[in-house]
C-alpha positions as CSV (number, residue, x, y, z in Angstrom):
1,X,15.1,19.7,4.4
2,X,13.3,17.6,6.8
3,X,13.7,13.5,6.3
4,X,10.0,12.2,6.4
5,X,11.4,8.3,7.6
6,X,8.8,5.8,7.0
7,X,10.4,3.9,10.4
8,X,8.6,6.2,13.1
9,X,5.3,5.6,11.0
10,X,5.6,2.0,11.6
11,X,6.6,1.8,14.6
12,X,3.4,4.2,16.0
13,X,1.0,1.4,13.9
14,X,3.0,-1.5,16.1
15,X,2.0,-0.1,19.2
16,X,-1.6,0.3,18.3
17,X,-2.2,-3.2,16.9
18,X,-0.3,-4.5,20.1
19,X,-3.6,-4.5,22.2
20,X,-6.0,-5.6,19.7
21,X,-3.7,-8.5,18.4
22,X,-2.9,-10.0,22.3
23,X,-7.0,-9.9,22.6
24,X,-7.4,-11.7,20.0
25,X,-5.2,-14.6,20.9
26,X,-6.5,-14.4,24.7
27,X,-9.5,-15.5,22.6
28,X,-7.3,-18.2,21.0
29,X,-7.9,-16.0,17.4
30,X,-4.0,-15.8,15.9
31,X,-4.3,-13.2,13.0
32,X,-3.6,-14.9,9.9
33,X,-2.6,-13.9,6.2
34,X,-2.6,-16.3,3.4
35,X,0.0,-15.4,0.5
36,X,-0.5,-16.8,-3.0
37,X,2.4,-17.3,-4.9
38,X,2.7,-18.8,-8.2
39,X,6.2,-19.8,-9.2
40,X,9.5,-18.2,-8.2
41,X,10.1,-15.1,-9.4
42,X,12.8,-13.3,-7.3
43,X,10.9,-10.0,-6.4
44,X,7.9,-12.5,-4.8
45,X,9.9,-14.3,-2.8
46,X,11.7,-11.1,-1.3
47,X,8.5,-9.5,-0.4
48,X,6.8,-12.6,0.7
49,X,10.3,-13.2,3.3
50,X,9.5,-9.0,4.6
51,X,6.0,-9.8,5.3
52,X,6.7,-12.8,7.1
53,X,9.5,-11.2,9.2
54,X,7.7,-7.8,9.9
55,X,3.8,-9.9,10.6
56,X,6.4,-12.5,12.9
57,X,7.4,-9.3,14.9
58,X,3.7,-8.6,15.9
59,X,2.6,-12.1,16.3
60,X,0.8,-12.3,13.7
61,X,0.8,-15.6,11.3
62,X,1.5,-15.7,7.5
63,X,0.5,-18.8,5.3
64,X,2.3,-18.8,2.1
65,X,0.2,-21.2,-0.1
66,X,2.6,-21.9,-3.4
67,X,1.8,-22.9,-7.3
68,X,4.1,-24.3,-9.9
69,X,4.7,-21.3,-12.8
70,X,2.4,-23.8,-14.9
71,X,-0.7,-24.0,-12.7
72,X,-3.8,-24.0,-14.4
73,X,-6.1,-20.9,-13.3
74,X,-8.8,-23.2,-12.5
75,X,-6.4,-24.8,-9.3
76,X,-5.7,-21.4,-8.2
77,X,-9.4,-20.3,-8.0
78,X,-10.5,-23.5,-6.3
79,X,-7.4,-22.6,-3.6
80,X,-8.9,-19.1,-3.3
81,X,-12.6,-20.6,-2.8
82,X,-11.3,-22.9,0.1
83,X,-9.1,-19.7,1.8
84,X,-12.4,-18.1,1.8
85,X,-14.4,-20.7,3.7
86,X,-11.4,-20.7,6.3
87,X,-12.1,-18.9,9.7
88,X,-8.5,-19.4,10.3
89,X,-7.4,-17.5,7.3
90,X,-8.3,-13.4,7.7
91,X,-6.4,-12.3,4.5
92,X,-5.8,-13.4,1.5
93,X,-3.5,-11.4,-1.0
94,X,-1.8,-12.4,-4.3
95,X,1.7,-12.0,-5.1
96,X,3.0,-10.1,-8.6
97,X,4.2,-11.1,-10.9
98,X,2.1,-13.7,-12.3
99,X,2.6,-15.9,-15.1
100,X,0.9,-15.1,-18.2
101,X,-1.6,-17.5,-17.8
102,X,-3.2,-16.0,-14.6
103,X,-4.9,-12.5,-14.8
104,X,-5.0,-10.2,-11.2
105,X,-8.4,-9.3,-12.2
106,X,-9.2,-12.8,-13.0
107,X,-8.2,-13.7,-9.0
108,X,-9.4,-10.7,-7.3
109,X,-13.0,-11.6,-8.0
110,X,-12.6,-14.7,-6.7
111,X,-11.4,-13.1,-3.1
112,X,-13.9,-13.0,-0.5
113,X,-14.2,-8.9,-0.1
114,X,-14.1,-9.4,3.3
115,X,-10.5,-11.1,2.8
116,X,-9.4,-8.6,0.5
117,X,-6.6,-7.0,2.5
118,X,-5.1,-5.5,-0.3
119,X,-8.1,-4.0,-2.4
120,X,-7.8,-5.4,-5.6
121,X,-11.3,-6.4,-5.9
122,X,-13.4,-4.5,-7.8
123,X,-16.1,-4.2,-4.9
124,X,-13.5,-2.4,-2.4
125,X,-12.8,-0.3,-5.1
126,X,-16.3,0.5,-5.8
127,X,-16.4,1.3,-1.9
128,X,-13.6,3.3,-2.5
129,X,-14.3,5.9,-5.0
130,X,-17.8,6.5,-2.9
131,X,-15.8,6.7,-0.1
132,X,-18.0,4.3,1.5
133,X,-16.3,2.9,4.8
134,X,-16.4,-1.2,4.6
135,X,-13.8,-3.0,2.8
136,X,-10.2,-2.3,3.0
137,X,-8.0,0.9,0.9
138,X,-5.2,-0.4,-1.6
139,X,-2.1,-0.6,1.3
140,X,0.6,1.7,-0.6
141,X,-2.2,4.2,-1.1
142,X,-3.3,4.0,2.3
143,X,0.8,4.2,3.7
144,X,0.8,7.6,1.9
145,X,-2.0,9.0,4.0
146,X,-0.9,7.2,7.1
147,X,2.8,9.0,6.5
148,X,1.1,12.6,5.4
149,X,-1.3,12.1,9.2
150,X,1.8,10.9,11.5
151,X,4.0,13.8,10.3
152,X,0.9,16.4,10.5
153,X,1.2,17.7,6.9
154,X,-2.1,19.6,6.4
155,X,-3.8,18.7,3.1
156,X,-7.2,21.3,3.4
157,X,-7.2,23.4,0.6
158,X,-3.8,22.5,-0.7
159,X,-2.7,21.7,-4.0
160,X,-1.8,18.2,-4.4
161,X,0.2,16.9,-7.8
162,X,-0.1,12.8,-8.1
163,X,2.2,11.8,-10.7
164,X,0.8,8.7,-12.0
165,X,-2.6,7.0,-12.2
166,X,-2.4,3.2,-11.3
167,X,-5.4,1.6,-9.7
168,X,-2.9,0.1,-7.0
169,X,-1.9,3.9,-5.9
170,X,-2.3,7.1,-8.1
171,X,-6.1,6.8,-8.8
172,X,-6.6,5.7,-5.0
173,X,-4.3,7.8,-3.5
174,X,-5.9,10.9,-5.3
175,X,-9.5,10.1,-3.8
176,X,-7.6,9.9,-0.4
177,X,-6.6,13.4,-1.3
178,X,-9.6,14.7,-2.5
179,X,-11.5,13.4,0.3
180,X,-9.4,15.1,2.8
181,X,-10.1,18.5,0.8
182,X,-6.9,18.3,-1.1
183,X,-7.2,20.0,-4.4
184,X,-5.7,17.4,-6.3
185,X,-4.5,16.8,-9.8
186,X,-3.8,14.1,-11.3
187,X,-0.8,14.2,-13.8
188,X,2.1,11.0,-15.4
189,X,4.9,10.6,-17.0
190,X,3.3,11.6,-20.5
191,X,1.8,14.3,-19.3
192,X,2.8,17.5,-21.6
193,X,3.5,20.2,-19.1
194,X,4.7,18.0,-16.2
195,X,7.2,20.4,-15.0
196,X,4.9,23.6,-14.3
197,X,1.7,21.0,-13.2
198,X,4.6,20.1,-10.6
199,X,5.8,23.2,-9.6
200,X,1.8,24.6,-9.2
201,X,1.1,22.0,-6.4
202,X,2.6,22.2,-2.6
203,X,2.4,18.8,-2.1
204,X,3.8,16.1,-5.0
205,X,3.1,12.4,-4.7
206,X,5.2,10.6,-7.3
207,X,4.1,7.0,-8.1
208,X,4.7,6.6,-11.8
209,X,7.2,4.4,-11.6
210,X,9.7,6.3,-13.5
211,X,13.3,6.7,-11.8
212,X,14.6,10.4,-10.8
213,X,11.3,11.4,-12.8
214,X,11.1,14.3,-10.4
215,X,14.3,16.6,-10.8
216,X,14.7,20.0,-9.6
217,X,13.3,21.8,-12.6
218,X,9.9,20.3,-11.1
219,X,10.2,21.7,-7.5
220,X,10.3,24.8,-5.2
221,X,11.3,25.9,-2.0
222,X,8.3,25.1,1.0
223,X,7.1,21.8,-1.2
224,X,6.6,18.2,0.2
225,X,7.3,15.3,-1.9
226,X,6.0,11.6,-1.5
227,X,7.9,9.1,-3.5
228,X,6.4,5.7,-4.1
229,X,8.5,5.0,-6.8
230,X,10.6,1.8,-6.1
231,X,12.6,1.3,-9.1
232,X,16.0,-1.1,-9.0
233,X,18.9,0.9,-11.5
234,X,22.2,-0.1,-11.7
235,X,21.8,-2.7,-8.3
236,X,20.4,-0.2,-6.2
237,X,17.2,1.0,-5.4
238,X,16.0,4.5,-6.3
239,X,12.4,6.4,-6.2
240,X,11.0,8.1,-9.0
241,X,12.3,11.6,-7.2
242,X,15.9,12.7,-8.1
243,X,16.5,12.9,-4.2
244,X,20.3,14.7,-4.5
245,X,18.3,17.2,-6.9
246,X,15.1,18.0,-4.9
247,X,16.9,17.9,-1.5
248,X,18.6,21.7,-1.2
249,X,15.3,22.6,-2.5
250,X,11.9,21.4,-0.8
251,X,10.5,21.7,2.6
252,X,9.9,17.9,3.2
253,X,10.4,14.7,1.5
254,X,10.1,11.1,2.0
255,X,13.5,8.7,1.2
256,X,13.7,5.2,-1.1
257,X,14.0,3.2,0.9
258,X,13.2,3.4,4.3
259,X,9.9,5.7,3.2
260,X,6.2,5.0,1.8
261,X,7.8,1.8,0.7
262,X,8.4,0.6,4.6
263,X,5.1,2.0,5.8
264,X,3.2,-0.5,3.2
265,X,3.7,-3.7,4.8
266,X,2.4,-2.5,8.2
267,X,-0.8,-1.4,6.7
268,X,-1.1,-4.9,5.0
269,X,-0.4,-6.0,9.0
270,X,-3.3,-3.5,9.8
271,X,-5.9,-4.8,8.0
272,X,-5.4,-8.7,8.5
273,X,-5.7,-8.0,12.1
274,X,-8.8,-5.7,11.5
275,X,-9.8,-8.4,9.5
276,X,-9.6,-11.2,12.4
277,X,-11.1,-8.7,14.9
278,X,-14.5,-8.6,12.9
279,X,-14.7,-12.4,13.3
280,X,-15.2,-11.9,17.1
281,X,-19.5,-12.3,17.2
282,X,-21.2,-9.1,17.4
283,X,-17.3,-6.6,17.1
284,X,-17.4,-3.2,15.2
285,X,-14.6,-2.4,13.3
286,X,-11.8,-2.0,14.9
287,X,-10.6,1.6,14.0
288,X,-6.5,2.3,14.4
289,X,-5.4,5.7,13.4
């Protein structure tokens, strides 16, 4: 079975951002992402410390604006509003989980499109499902694709199984698909005949956040499987693929970690230096593939 490593993915998207991010601060532009985080819930702060370490590597800066768990929403919005009139700032993305007082959906609308490097707004997600090119694509959706083009994994005509239908990657991720001619199902945990809907498809994205959803009775010799699932059991982190079941089995698969999971922070990366490239007067946008 061949090992599709996340690692080699990110490393190709370093390289290409290195030229555009060094022209941008010979123009005295430093890429920046501002991170709102309410509180101090554990999972936050570890994801907040990996983007700052993997933006520090390519230069690029990272503003972490925090909240107390009791803010009122009203602060949060006017913090948002005031990100968005900054030139400085080039991203703006909201960490989970929130306290119950504070709704994503509530936040995202409140995001300048433009700044919305994640895609949680419902106006990049509009762009999305017309496949209309402005805005930016949900990052882990967008990782998948990235990971599915760097190791050449032709999607034309294939059958494509997407087990699970969040907005953040199983609805995106499945118009990805379909735009690349995939012929794509969408499936979940609940669904009744899981097991032969997975064994129909040659490619299988899992992202329903189930652990070791995916066993062997759900696979075949030739397949390639994407897990997204990043689920923490018994300490350790596992995807939603049984990986010592499927792995005598399928063609191809991605590990957890050091897969899709790894990838998603460099597209983040990506698009807040795309982002600060369409503040130079006049730029196009800057394409890196």
């Amino acid at each position: 079975m061949k090992i599709l490593s996340g690692h080699p993915v990110v490393q190709h998207l370093f390289t290409a951002l290195e030229t555009p991010v060094a022209q941008l601060r010979a123009q005295g532009i430093v890429s920046c992402l501002a991170l709102i985080r309410v509180g101090a819930d554990p999972a936050a702060q570890s994801y907040a410390r990996t983007i700052q370490n993997r933006f520090a590597k390519a230069q690029v800066a990272v503003q972490i604006v925090d909240f107390p768990t009791d803010v009122q929403p009203t602060i949060v919005v006017q913090a948002i509003k005031q990100l968005n009139q900054d030139t400085a700032v080039h991203g703006i993305m909201v960490l989970q989980p929130l306290p119950s007082q504070l709704a994503v959906a509530q936040l995202a609308e409140v995001i300048a499109p433009a700044k919305d490097v994640d895609s949680i707004s419902r106006l990049n997600q509009a762009a999305n499902y017309f496949d209309i090119e402005s805005g930016f694509y949900p990052c882990t959706a967008e990782a998948v694709m990235a990971l599915l083009d760097y190791y050449q994994i032709n999607l034309a005509g294939q059958r494509v199984t997407v087990v699970g239908k969040s907005m953040v990657v199983g609805k995106p991720v499945a118009l990805a698909l379909m735009n690349r001619d995939a012929t794509v199902t969408v499936a979940h945990k609940l669904t009744l005949d899981l097991q032969q809907t997975c064994q129909n498809a040659d490619v299988i994205v899992a992202c329903a956040g189930v652990p070791n959803l995916i066993d062997e009775t759900m696979v075949h010799a030739g397949q390639v499987i994407i897990d997204v699932g990043i689920n923490r059991v018994n300490g350790r982190l596992v995807g939603d693929v049984d990986w010592p079941a499927i792995h005598p089995i399928v063609a191809a698969a991605t590990p957890v970690p050091g897969g899709v999971g790894t990838i998603t922070t460099s597209i983040l990366l990506k698009h807040t230096v795309q982002s600060a490239w369409l503040q130079q007067p006049s730029a196009q946008p800057l394409i890196i593939e």
